[in-house]
C-alpha positions in Angstrom: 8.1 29.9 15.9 8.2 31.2 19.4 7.0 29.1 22.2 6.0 30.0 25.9 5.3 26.7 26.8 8.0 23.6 26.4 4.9 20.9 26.5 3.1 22.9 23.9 6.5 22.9 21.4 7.1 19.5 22.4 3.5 18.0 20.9 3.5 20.5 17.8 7.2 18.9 17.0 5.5 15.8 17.4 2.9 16.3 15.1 4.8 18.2 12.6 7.4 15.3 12.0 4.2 13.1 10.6 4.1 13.2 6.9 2.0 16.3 5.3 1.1 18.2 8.7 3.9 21.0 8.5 4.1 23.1 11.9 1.4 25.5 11.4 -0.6 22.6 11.4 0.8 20.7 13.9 0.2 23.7 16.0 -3.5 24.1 15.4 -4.2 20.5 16.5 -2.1 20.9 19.4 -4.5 24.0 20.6 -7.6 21.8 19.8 -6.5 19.2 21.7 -4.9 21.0 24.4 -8.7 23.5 24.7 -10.6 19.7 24.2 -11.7 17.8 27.0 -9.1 15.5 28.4 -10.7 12.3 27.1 -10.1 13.4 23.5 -6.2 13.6 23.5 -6.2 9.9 25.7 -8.7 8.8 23.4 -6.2 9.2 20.2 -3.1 8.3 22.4 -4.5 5.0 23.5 -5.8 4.3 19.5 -2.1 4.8 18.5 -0.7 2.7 21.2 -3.0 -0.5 20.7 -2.3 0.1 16.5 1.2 0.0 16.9 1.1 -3.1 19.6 -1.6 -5.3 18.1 -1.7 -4.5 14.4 -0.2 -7.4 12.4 0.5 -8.3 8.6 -1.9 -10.8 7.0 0.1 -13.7 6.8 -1.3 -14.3 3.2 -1.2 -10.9 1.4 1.1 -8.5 3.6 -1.8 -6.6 3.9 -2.2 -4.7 7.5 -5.2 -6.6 9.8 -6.1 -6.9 13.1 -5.7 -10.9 12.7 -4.2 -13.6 11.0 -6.0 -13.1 7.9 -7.1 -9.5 6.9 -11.0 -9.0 6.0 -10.5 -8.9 2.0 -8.6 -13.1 2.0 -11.3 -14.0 3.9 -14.1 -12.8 2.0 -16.2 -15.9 0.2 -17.4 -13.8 -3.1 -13.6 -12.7 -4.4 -11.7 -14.6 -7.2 -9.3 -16.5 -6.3 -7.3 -17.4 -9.5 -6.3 -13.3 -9.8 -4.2 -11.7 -7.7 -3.5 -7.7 -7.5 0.3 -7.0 -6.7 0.6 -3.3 -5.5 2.8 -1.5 -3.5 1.5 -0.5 -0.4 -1.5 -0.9 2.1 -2.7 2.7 0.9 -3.0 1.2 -2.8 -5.5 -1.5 -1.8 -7.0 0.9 -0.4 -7.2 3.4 -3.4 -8.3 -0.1 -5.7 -11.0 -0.9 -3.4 -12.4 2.7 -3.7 -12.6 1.9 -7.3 -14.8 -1.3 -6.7 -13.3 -2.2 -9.9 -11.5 -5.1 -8.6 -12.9 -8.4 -7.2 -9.9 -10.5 -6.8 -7.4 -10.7 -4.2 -4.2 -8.5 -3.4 -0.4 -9.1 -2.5 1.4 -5.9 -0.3 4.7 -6.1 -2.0 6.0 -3.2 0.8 7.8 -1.1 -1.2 9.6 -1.2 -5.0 13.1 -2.0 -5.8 15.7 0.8 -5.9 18.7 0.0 -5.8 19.5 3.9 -5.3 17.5 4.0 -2.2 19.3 0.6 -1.6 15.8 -1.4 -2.1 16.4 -4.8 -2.8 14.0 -7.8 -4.0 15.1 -9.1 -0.5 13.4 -6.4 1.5 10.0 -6.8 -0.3 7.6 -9.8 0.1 8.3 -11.4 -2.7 9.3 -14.5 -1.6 5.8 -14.9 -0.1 4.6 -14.2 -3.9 6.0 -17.4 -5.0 4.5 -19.6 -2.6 1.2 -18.2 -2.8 2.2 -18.3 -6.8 3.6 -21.7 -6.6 0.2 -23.4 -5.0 -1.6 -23.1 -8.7 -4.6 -21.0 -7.6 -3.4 -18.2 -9.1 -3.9 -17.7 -12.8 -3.6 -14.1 -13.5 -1.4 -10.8 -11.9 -2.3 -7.6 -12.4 1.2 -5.5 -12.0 -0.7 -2.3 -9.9 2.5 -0.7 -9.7 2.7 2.7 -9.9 4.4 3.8 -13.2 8.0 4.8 -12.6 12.1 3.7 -13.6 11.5 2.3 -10.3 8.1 0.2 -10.8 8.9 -0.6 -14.2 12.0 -2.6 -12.9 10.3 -4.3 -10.0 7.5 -5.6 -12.8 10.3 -7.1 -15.0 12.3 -8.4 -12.0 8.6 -10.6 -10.8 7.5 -10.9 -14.2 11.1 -12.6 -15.0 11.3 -14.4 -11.6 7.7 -15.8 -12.4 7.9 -16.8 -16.0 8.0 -21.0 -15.0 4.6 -20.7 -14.0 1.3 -20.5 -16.5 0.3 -17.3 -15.6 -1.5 -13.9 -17.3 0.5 -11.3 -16.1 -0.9 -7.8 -17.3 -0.6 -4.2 -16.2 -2.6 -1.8 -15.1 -3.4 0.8 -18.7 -1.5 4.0 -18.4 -4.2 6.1 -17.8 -1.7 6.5 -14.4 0.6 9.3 -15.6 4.2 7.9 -15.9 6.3 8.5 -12.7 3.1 9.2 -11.1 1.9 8.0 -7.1 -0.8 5.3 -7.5 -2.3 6.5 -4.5 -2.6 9.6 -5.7 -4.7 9.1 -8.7 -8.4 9.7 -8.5 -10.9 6.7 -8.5 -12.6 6.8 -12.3 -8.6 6.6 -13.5 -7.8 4.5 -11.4 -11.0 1.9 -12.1 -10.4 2.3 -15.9 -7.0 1.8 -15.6 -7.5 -1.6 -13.7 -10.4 -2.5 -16.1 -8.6 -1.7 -18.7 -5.1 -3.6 -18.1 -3.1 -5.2 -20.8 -0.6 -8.0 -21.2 2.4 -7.0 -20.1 5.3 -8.6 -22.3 8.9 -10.0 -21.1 11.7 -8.6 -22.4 14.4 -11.1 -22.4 
């Protein structure tokens, strides 16, 4: 791809290295923007520069929020005795467009694999435990998505949290093995979360 402007190459590389925009993409925003009114292009600059300074992590779930506390801990009507262990922020998100699930969540960050040298350290797990450990909880639904991968971080929770009375069950496989969770549409999704089963420890 041939360039005559340096600035114009420089935002489409920019754009391109963001994940699904490839650089015939990338180029086509860059002409929108750069043919937009000035305001436009600030606008989204200034967004992406108070996201990346002010977001924070929920200090109870992992989840991203603009405070303390993200909006679905602090809302009155949700269960608090069942808790929703996923991966990601984008699989709340993908859950809550089921409006399947009333309870509350825990953003693990990630799964372990050891190949991609993912450890149990590098996930929130530890933050599990405590909220675990306080005896709200009575029930985790394992919304990991079904892989080698999230099969071993389910028996490496489910193991590290057998001492405590809980109902640990996983999503039904209505979620293709070594399938993206995020990627599944919402009616799979929604049975697949009201349909969960109890998921057994193999010792």
């Amino acid at each position: 791809m041939n360039f005559s402007s340096k600035l114009l190459e420089d935002v489409v590389e920019s754009l391109g290295s963001l994940p699904g925009i490839g650089k015939k993409t990338a180029l086509r925003l860059a002409l929108h923007l750069e043919r937009d009114d000035l305001h436009i292009g600030q606008k989204i600059a200034d967004s992406i520069v108070k996201m990346k300074s002010e977001i924070k992590r929920c200090t109870n779930c992992n989840n991203l929020s603009d405070h303390n506390l993200c909006n679905i801990c602090t809302q009155d009507h949700r269960r608090k005795d069942i808790l929703c262990l996923v991966e990601s922020v984008r699989d709340v998100m993908a859950i809550e467009d089921t409006s399947q699930f009333s309870g509350q969540y825990h953003v693990l960050g990630g799964r372990i694999s050891p190949l991609e040298g993912v450890g149990p350290e590098d996930l929130s797990i530890d933050l599990l435990r405590e909220r675990v450990a306080s005896g709200l909880i009575k029930e985790i639904v394992m919304a990991i998505s079904p892989s080698i991968e999230g099969e071993t971080t389910i028996y490496y929770i489910s193991k590290l949290l057998a001492e405590y009375e809980l109902n640990i069950s996983v999503i039904a496989r209505g979620v293709s093995f070594g399938g993206e969770l995020e990627y599944a549409d919402e009616i799979t999704l929604g049975r697949s979360i009201e349909s969960r089963v109890p998921y057994q420890l193999k010792i």
